[in-house]
Structures are given as structure tokens and as C-alpha cells.
C-alpha positions, 0 to 999 in steps of 0.5 A, a space after each residue: 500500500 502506497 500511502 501520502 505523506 506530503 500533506 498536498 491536496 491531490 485533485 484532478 484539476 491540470 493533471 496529466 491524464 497519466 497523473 491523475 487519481 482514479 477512484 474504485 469505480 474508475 480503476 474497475 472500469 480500467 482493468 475490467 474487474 468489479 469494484 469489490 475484488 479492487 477494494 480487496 486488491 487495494 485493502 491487502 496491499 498488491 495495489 499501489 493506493 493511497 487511503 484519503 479519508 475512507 476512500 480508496 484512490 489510484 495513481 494511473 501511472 502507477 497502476 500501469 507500472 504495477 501491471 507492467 511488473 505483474 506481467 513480466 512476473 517480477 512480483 507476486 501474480 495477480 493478472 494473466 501475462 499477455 498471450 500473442 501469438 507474436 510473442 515468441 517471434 518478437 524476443 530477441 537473442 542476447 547476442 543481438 542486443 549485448 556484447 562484452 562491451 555492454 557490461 560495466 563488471 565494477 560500478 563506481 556509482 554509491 548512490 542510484 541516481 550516480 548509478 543511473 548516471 553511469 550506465 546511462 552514459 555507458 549507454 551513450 559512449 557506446 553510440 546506443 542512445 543518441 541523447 543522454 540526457 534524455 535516457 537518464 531522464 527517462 530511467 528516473 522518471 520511471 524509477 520516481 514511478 515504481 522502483 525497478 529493484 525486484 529484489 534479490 539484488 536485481 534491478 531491471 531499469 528501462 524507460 516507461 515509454 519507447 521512443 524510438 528516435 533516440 535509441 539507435 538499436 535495440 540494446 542492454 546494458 549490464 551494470 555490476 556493484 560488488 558493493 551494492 547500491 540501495 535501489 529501494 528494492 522490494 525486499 529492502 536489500 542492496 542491488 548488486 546487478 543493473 540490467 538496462 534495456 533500450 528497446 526501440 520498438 514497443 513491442 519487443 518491451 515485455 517479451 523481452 523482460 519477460 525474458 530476462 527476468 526469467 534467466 535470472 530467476 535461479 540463484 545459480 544464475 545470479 550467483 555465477 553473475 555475481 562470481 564473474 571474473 571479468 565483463 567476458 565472464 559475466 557475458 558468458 555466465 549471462 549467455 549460459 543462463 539463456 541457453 539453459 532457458 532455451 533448452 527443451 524440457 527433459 522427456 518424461 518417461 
């Protein structure tokens, strides 16, 4: 549960539409549930809401956060990830998106916004993002959002919207602090691995994290990302995790 404490009068006057507070009613027509599972959602916490005076009201940015987070799996699942026939062929291979030279394996950043900084402009020395202010802008005013720390010491940053012009080509970039940094994690820990994706097309976004997120879903996984020697180890380490994802389930007798 999200709760106000700036003591500001919200109303929908000269909000964006993006901004603007919803209430019961308005939300259950929006994600076509009926109003008593929304109050039970927002009662039992999975919902990011705001209680003013007894009234339950909702964010719209953050409600489309909170869904983009729910389909991708990254916390508990309340909703049915997209179904499309198109998704399997719109996932891209690592190898068409990353390399050796994405990784940063020792981040000097101690704070998240000098994290963002730095990968946004590893980003950008790269010849991926033609504008960095914009991309680190971007990554933040989705951070502001919803944090994009699941937890476990992951963070899966990334854009709210798509804009194509200012990515050359779809890309990611993969951060590593052996220190850890505080990214307001769910579960409160530091984050160890950044991964940061510069999708050009909006439809390569949620297969694609959907992906990721579940390569680095083992501890195993996560654990030899962590053990890497090098950038060249941790591509590799990165590689043999999608290559295990990939890998036909075994026959059962």
C-alpha cells in the first residue's frame, strides 16, 4: 500500500491524464474487474493506493507500472501475462542486443541516481542512445514511478515509454556493484546487478523482460553473475543462463 505523506491536496484539476487519481469505480472500469475484488486488491496491499479519508484512490501511472511488473512476473501474480501469438517471434537473442562491451563488471556509482548516471552514459559512449540526457531522464522518471529493484539484488531499469528516435538499436546494458547500491528494492536489500534495456520498438518491451527476468530467476544464475571474473565472464555466465532457458524440457518417461 502506497500511502501520502506530503500533506498536498491531490485533485484532478491540470493533471496529466497519466497523473491523475482514479477512484474504485474508475480503476474497475480500467482493468475490467468489479469494484469489490479492487477494494480487496487495494485493502491487502498488491495495489499501489493511497487511503484519503475512507476512500480508496489510484495513481494511473502507477497502476500501469504495477501491471507492467505483474506481467513480466517480477512480483507476486495477480493478472494473466499477455498471450500473442507474436510473442515468441518478437524476443530477441542476447547476442543481438549485448556484447562484452555492454557490461560495466565494477560500478563506481554509491548512490542510484550516480548509478543511473553511469550506465546511462555507458549507454551513450557506446553510440546506443543518441541523447543522454534524455535516457537518464527517462530511467528516473520511471524509477520516481515504481522502483525497478525486484529484489534479490536485481534491478531491471528501462524507460516507461519507447521512443524510438533516440535509441539507435535495440540494446542492454549490464551494470555490476560488488558493493551494492540501495535501489529501494522490494525486499529492502542492496542491488548488486543493473540490467538496462533500450528497446526501440514497443513491442519487443515485455517479451523481452519477460525474458530476462526469467534467466535470472535461479540463484545459480545470479550467483555465477555475481562470481564473474571479468565483463567476458559475466557475458558468458549471462549467455549460459539463456541457453539453459532455451533448452527443451527433459522427456518424461
Amino acid at each position: 500500500m502506497w500511502c501520502a505523506g506530503d500533506g498536498n491536496v491531490l485533485t484532478d484539476a491540470g493533471m496529466d491524464m497519466d497523473d491523475r487519481l482514479m477512484t474504485v469505480k474508475e480503476l474497475a472500469a480500467y482493468l475490467h474487474l468489479n469494484e469489490r475484488t479492487v477494494l480487496k486488491l487495494a485493502a491487502e496491499g498488491p495495489l499501489p493506493a493511497v487511503k484519503v479519508g475512507n476512500q480508496w484512490r489510484f495513481r494511473k501511472a502507477m497502476i500501469d507500472t504495477w501491471l507492467d511488473d505483474q506481467m513480466l512476473g517480477i512480483s507476486r501474480r495477480y493478472v494473466d501475462p499477455p498471450r500473442t501469438e507474436r510473442a515468441g517471434r518478437l524476443l530477441l537473442d542476447l547476442a543481438s542486443c549485448f556484447a562484452p562491451s555492454h557490461i560495466l563488471p565494477d560500478l563506481a556509482a554509491r548512490t542510484k541516481t550516480t548509478a543511473v548516471e553511469e550506465l546511462a552514459a555507458h549507454a551513450h559512449s557506446l553510440g546506443l542512445v543518441r541523447d543522454k540526457t534524455w535516457f537518464v531522464g527517462g530511467l528516473i522518471e520511471r524509477e520516481n514511478v515504481m522502483p525497478s529493484a525486484t529484489g534479490n539484488g536485481i534491478a531491471f531499469l528501462h524507460t516507461l515509454h519507447r521512443n524510438p528516435e533516440h535509441v539507435v538499436r535495440p540494446f542492454m546494458i549490464l551494470g555490476r556493484s560488488n558493493t551494492g547500491v540501495d535501489f529501494d528494492a522490494l525486499d529492502g536489500g542492496p542491488t548488486h546487478l543493473f540490467f538496462v534495456l533500450g528497446l526501440k520498438y514497443e513491442e519487443l518491451h515485455l517479451p523481452w523482460l519477460t525474458k530476462l527476468s526469467h534467466m535470472v530467476a535461479r540463484p545459480a544464475a545470479v550467483g555465477a553473475l555475481l562470481a564473474a571474473a571479468d565483463a567476458a565472464a559475466i557475458y558468458e555466465a549471462l549467455a549460459e543462463a539463456e541457453r539453459k532457458l532455451q533448452a527443451p524440457a527433459a522427456a518424461v518417461p
